[in-house]
C-alpha positions in Angstrom: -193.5 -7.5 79.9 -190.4 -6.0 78.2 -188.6 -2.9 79.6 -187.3 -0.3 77.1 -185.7 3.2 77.4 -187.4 2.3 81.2 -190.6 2.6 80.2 -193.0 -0.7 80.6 -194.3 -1.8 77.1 -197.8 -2.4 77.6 -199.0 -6.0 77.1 -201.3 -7.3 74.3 -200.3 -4.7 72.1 -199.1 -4.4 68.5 -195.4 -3.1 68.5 -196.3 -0.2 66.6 -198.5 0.9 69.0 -196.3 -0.2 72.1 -193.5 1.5 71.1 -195.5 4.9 71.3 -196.0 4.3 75.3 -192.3 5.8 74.8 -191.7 9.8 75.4 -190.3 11.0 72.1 -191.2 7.8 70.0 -194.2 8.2 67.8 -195.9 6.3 65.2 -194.1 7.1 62.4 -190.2 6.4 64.6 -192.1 3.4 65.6 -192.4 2.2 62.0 -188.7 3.0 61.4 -187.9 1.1 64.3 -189.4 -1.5 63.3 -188.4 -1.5 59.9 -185.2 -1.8 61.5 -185.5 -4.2 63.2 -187.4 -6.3 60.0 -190.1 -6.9 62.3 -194.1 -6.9 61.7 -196.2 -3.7 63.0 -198.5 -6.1 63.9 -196.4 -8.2 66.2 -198.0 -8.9 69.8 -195.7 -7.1 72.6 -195.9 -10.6 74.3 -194.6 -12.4 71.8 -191.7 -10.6 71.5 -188.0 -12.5 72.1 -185.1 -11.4 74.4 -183.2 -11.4 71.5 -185.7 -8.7 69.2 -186.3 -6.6 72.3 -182.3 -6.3 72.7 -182.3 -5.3 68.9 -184.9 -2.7 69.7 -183.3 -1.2 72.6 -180.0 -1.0 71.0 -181.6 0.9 67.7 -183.9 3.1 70.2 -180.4 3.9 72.4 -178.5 4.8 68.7 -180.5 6.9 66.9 -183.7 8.6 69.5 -183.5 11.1 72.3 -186.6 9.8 74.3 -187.4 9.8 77.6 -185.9 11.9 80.3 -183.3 13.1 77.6 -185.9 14.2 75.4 -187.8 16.0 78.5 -184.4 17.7 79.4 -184.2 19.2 75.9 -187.7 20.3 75.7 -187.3 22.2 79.1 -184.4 23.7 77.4 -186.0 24.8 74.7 -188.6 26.6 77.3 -186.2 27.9 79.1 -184.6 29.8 76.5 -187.6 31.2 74.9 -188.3 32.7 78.1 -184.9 34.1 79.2 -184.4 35.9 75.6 -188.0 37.2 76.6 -189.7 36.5 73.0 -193.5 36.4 72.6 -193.4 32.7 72.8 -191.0 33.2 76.0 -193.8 35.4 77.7 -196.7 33.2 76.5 -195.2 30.4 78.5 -193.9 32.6 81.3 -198.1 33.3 81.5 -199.5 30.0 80.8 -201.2 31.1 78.1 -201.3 29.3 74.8 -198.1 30.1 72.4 -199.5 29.1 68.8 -201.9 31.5 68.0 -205.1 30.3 69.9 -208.0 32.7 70.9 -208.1 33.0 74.4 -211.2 35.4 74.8 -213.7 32.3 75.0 -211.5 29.1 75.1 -208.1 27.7 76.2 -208.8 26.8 79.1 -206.3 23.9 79.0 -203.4 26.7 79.5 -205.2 29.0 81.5 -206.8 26.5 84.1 -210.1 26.2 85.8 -212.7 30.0 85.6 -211.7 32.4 88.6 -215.7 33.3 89.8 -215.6 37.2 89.2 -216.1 39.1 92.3 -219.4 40.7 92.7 -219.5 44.2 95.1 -222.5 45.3 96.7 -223.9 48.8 95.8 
C-alpha cells in the first residue's frame, strides 16, 4: 500500500481513482498526474513501483495544494467571508446553505436534524 501526500492509497484500485482518496486531487488532476507521470489510468494501485510512486509524489508535492494545506486555505477562505460580514459570510456564520438553495422545505444537510416544535396547552 503506497503512502502519498499521507494519505493511504487504497488497494485494488485503478490509479485514477486512487489518487482521488487525496483531499484536493480530483479526477480530472488525477488524469494530469498521470499523464505526467506517462502512466495508464488503468494501472492497479498494487502494481505500482517505488520508483512511479516517488515520480507521483514528487509531481503531487510541485504543482497541488492537497491535504492539510488545501484544508488550511479553505478555512481561510471561510474565515474571511465571515469577518468582512458578506452574505456568504453570514450564511456560514448560520449554517445555512451559501449558494442559493431553498431552505423552507429542504437543506437539511446545513441546517441539521428537525427541532420538534413546542406544543403549549390551552
Amino acid at each position: 500500500m503506497a503512502r502519498l501526500a499521507g494519505v493511504d492509497i487504497p488497494k485494488n484500485k485503478h490509479m485514477e481513482v486512487a489518487l482521488t482518496y487525496i483531499y484536493g486531487i480530483g479526477r480530472p488532476s488525477a488524469r494530469k498526474i498521470l499523464d505526467k507521470v506517462k502512466l495508464p489510468y488503468d494501472r492497479s494501485s498494487d502494481d505500482l513501483t517505488d520508483v512511479e510512486v516517488a515520480d507521483i509524489r514528487k509531481v503531487i508535492e510541485d504543482e497541488y495544494a492537497v491535504e492539510g494545506d488545501r484544508r488550511r486555505e479553505m478555512g481561510m477562505n471561510i474565515k474571511r467571508l465571515m469577518d468582512i460580514g458578506c452574505y456568504r459570510g453570514l450564511r456560514h456564520r448560520k449554517g445555512l446553505p451559501c449558494r442559493g438553495q431553498r431552505t423552507h422545505t429542504n437543506a437539511r444537510t446545513r441546517k441539521g436534524p428537525r427541532r420538534a416544535a413546542i406544543k403549549s396547552k390551552k
